[in-house]
Structure formats: structure tokens, C-alpha cells
N, C-alpha and C positions, 0 to 999 in steps of 0.2 A: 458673254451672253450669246445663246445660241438663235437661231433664228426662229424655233419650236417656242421660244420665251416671250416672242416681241407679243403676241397678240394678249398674252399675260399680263405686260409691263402694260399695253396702253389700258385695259382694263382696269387694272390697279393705282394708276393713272386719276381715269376717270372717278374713282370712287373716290379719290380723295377730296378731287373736285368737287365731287357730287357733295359729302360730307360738309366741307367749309362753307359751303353756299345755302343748303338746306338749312344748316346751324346757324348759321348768320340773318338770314334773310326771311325765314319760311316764319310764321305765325299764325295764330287763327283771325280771323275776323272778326271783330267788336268780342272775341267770347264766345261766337259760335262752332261749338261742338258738331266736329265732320269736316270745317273747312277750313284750309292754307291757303295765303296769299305772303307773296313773295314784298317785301318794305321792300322799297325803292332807294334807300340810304344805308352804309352801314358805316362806321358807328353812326343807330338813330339816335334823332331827336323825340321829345314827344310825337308832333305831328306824324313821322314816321312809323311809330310801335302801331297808331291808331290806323294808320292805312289813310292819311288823310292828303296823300300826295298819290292824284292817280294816273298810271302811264299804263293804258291798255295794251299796245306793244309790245311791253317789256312781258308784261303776265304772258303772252302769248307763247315768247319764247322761250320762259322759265317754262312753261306747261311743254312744250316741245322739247327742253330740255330732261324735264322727268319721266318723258314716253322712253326716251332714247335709254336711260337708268333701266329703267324696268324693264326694256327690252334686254340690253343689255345682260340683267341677268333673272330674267324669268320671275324676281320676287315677290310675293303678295303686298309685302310692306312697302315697296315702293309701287305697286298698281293702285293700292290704297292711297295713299300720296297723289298720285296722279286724279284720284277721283276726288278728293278732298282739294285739292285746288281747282279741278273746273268749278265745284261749289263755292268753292271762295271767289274769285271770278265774275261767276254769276251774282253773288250777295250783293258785291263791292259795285258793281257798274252801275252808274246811275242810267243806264239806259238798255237795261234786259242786255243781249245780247250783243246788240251794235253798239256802232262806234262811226263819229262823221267821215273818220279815217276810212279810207276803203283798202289802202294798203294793209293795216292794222288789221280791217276785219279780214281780207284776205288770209293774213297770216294766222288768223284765231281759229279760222274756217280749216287750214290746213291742219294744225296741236289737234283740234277737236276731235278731227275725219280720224288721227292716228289713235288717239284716248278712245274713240268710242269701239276702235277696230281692238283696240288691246287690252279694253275693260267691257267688253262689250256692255256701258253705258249708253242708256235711252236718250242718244241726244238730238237726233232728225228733227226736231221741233226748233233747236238752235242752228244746224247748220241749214233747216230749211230758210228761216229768218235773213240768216247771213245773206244766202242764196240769192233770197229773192232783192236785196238791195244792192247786190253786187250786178245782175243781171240789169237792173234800172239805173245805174252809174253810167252804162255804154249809150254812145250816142255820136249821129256821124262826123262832129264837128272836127276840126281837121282828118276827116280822114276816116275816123275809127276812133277805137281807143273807151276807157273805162275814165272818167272823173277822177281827179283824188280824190277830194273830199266832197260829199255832199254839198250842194251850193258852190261850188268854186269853178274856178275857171281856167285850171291849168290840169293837163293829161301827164301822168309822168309814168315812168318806164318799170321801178318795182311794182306800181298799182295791177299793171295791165300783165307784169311777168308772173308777179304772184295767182293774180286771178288764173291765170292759165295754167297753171300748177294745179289749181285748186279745183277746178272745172275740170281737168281731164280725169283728177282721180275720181268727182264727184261723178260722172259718167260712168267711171266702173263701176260706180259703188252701187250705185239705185238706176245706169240703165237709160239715163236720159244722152239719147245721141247726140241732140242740138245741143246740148253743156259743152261737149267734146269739139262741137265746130264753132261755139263760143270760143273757146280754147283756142283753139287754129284763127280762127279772124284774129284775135288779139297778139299772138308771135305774129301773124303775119302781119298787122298795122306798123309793132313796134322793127321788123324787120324794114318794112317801108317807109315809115319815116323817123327813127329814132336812131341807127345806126348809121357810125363814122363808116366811110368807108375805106378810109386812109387807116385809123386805129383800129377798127373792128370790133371798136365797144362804143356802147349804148348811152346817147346821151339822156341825163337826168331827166329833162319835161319840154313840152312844148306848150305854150300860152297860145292858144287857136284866134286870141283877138285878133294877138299884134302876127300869127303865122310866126314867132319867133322859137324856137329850138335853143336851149339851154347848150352852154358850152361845158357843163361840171359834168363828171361821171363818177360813181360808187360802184364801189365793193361787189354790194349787196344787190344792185340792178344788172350788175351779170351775171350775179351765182342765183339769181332767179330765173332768168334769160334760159341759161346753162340747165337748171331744172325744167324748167318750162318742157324747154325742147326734149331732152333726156323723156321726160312723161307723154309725148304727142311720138317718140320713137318708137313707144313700146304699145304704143293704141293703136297708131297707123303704119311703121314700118316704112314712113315716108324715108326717103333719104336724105334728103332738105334739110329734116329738122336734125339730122347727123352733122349733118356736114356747119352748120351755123351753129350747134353747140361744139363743132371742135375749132372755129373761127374764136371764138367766142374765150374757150378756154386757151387758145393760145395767147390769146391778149390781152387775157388776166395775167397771163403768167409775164409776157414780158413788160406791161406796161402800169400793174398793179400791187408787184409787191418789190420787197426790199431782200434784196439774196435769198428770193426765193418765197419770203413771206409773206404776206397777207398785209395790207396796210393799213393803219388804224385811220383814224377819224373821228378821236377826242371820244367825249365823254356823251351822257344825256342819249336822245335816238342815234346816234351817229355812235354810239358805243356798242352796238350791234349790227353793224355792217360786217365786217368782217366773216363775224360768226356765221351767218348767214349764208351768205358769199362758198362757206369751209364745209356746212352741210351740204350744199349740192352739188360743190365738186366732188366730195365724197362720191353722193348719187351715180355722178357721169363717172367715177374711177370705176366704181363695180358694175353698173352697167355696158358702159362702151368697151372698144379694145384697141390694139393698136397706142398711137404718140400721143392719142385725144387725153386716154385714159392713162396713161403715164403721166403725164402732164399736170391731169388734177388730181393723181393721187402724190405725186412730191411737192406741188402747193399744199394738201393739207399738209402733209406727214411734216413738213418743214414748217409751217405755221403753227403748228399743235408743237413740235418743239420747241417754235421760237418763245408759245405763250408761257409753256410749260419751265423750258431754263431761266426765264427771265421774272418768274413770278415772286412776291416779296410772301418771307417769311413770317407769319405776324398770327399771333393767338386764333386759334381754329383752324389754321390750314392756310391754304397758299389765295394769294390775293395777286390777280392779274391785273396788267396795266394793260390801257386802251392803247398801245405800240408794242409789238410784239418781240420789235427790235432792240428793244433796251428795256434795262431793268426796271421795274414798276417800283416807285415810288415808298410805299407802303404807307399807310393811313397814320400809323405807330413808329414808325422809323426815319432814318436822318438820309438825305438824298446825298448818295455818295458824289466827293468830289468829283469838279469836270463833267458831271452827266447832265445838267442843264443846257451843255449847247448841241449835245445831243438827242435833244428831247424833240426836235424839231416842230417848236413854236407850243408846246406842251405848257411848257413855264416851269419854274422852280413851285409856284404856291399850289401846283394842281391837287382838285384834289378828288379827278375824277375814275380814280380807283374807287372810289366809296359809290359809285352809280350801279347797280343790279345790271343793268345794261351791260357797263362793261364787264362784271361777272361773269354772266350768262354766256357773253358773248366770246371769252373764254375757258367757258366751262365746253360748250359747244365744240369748238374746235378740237379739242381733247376726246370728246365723245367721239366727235367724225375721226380722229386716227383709229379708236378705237374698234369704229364699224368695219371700219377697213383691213384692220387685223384679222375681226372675225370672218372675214369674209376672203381672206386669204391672199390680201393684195400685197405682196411684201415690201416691207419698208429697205430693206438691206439695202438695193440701188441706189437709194436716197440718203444712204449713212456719211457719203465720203462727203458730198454737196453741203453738207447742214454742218457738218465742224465748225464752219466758216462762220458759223451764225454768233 
């Protein structure tokens, strides 16, 4: 294979992904004609076909998943797609547009901002909604910082990275300066009180009662971090926000994946960290330069391999497992000997291949090698490293 092929191969890649997941997972809503929404289970159950299991989250990043399609390869049938599930979306939520989640609407606020940029859909009405309940989450109790949830009492770190992802593009988009220095107060809280400074990544939450700072870290609360900054780079030109996304993706790399990879986090919400985590290294790979951007283009390019070689064969296409480092299970299939103790802490009965989450989450990754093809970041460097895998 030549290296003119690779941006081919991850395309061809992605569609197949794209393919097994849409076939699987996409349906209308109660029967309504125009809208997709993504079932949360595969193989469903009743309860499943009906949409009666709901993870706002998960829609969020199938919807970011099908912008990524459509961009991808300019189609009407998948923009149409992309517009058929905001409306499915919409149908399904029992609460218009929000979600007590602020991470969640974060992430809805960002699929939205890219769908309405890429179907030019009338949606201002939703992202103003989102907007304004995001903007009323922030408050100065430890410090700074955005709410998770509506009524709660703990600040965590993808809340406040997302929001700031979402607020600087929102700034481009409609013009409001103070979104943009929304943006910057919140990297800057979570730089001040959220980051190890021993590790260089970001821990999970702070509970402002007890002043207590969470000792867990995710995936997906640096490859938000990572975007965040990457987005405040190209608003302000600061150099700050450079220098703390290439902190930041170094320490994904050496203290977040496995030879290279991306590292799961089981099934249900935590079946989408990674994924997440894989789109905005992407981000920093095309945008930055230098070891920043080498760095998170061989985490993806190695973690979209890893999802990629290790995915289980099974009617409609390839089905990804929540560990990128070993072979996924399959829903339909028998777990090859000895690969239980490899599962690390997985289990032999798992059976959280069957979560949309984890799908998406690598379907995603496979997308992000693919952006990166198109976008001319060559994977060759990254070929000797990922044998190993």
C-alpha cells in the first residue's frame, strides 16, 4: 500500500463503520416520518426498538458522529440523516432541548453548532436555550467553574472543558465577545484548580463543600481540555493556551493509553470517553505543529487501529469493544480462549459491546484517523509503533 492510499483506506474505514451502526442502531421515532434516533442497545429488546431507554449523551455523539459522515463525503443522504436525527432528538427528549446534564447539553450544543453549520438548519432557538442554561450553571463557588448538573453540588472538569469548546465557537458564530471570555475564565479555573501538577492532567471534580478535589481522571476530560485550548488558540493567539494543550497531550500519551492507545472505560457513559478524548486530538494534530501534534496524531492513528484490528466480526459489520487493546467480544460470538485475563476487569459475561456508546465511540475514532488522512497528516511514522498493537 502506498502512502497516496492511506487517506482512502481510513475513509473506506469509516464507512463501514458508519454502515454497521446506522443499520444497527438508527430508527424513527414512535413512526415519525423525517426522524432517526439512534436505540441505545443492540441486539434490542422491545423497550429498545421503542426508544424507551433514554441517554441524551449518547444522541449527542451519534449526531457528531453523522456531521463527521457527511462531511466526510459531502452527501446529501447523509446531511439528510443528520437532519432527521436532530428531529429525532428533539421528539424523544422529554425536556425540549436541555438536559440536567450540563456536560451532555454541552456536548448537544457542540453536534448542533456543526449540523446547523453543515445543513444550514434553523436551529438558534436550540442552541440559544442550551446557551442560556449553560451560562446560569457558572458560579464562583470554589473558585469558578460551571455546575454539572443542574441542582448539584459538584464542579467537574469535562463540564467546564466542554463548555469552553462550545462558547468560543459560539463567539464566532453570532459575535458575542463575553461567550469567548466565558471560555477563557473556565480553562483558566480548570487550569487553577483542577490540574495535577506532578501528571499534567486534569482531575475528574471538585465537591466545593468539603474543598475536596477528586483523585480519578478520564479520557475524555483531557481531550476536552485539549480542544478547549486548541479553540481559545485560534480566537486569541494566546500562547498559554499552546503551551497547556501540548502539556496536556503529552500526558495523555504517556499516562492514558496502552502501546499507544486510548484507554477504555467499560461500557454505558464511560463507553464514550475515549472516543471523545480521539476527536480532539485529532483537532490539536491538524491544527498545532511540532511534537504537540505528532503526539495526538499517533494516539489517534494508533487507537483507531487498535479499535479497528480488534473489532468482532458479526452480521452488519464490525462491532467494537469498550478496550481497544483486545478483541471485542462479540454479542454473537464465543470469547476466544485465555482472553478473560486480559480483559482487565472487563469479565468474561460482558456484554457491553451491545451499548451505542460504546459504538459510537468507536466509530468516532475511526472517523478522527480519517480527518486526519484528509487533512494530510501522515499516518506512515506511526506504522512501525502500532505492529505492536
Amino acid at each position: 500500500m502506498t502512502a497516496d492510499e492511506v487517506p482512502e483506506l481510513w475513509a473506506a474505514r469509516a464507512a463501514v463503520a458508519e454502515v454497521a451502526i446506522v443499520g444497527r442502531h438508527l430508527r424513527q421515532v414512535w413512526g415519525t416520518p423525517g426522524t432517526r434516533l439512534g436505540m441505545t442497545r443492540w441486539p434490542p429488546e422491545a423497550g429498545h426498538r421503542l426508544h424507551a431507554h433514554w441517554h441524551y449523551g449518547w444522541q449527542a455523539q451519534l449526531l457528531d458522529c453523522a456531521v463527521d459522515a457527511a462531511e466526510r463525503t459531502d452527501d446529501t443522504t447523509r446531511k439528510a440523516t443528520v437532519v432527521k436525527l436532530v428531529r429525532g432528538i428533539k421528539l424523544r427528549n422529554p425536556h425540549g432541548w436541555l438536559s440536567d446534564s450540563h456536560e451532555d447539553l454541552a456536548l448537544m450544543g457542540l453536534a448542533l453548532l456543526r449540523a446547523r453549520t453543515l445543513t444550514a438548519m434553523p436551529k438558534s432557538a436550540a442552541l440559544a436555550a442550551i446557551a442560556s442554561r449553560l451560562r446560569a450553571a457558572w458560579t464562583d463557588h470554589a473558585g469558578g467553574g460551571l455546575w454539572s448538573t443542574r441542582g448539584g453540588s459538584v464542579k467537574d472538569a469535562a463540564t467546564n472543558a466542554a463548555f469552553a469548546i462550545l462558547f468560543v465557537r459560539l463567539a464566532k458564530e453570532f459575535g458575542e465577545r463575553a461567550d469567548l471570555q466565558r471560555a477563557r475564565s473556565a480553562v483558566e479555573w480548570l487550569s487553577e484548580r483542577l490540574i495535577d501538577q506532578e501528571t499534567g492532567l486534569l482531575a475528574e471534580s471538585v465537591d466545593p463543600s468539603v474543598d475536596a478535589v477528586s483523585d480519578v481522571t478520564s479520557t475524555h476530560s483531557q481531550g476536552l481540555l485539549v480542544g478547549a485550548c486548541v479553540e481559545l488558540v485560534g480566537a486569541t493567539g494566546e500562547s498559554r493556551w499552546r503551551e497547556l494543550a501540548e502539556r496536556t497531550i503529552a500526558a495523555v500519551a504517556d499516562r492514558m493509553t496502552v502501546s499507544g492507545v486510548l484507554r477504555g472505560n467499560g461500557g454505558s457513559d464511560s463507553g464514550l470517553h475515549a472516543g471523545i478524548c480521539a476527536r480532539y486530538l485529532a483537532s490539536a494534530a491538524v491544527a498545532l505543529d511540532g511534537e504537540a501534534a505528532k503526539s495526538a496524531a499517533s494516539t489517534v492513528y494508533r487507537s483507531a487501529e487498535g479499535a479497528w484490528r480488534n473489532r468482532a466480526a458479526v452480521p452488519g459489520g464490525p462491532l467494537f469493544g469498550p478496550q481497544w487493546t483486545v478483541p471485542a467480544i462479540g454479542r454473537l460470538g464465543q470469547l476466544p480462549a485465555g482472553l478473560a485475563e486480559r480483559l482487565e476487569g472487563i469479565g468474561r459475561e460482558s456484554l457491553w459491546e451491545c451499548d451505542l456508546s460504546v459504538q459510537v465511540s468507536g466509530w468516532t475514532a475511526v472517523e478522527a484517523a480519517a480527518r486526519l488522512a484528509r487533512h494530510g497528516v501522515s499516518e506512515r511514522e506511526f506504522r512501525a509503533a502500532r505492529r505492536g498493537i
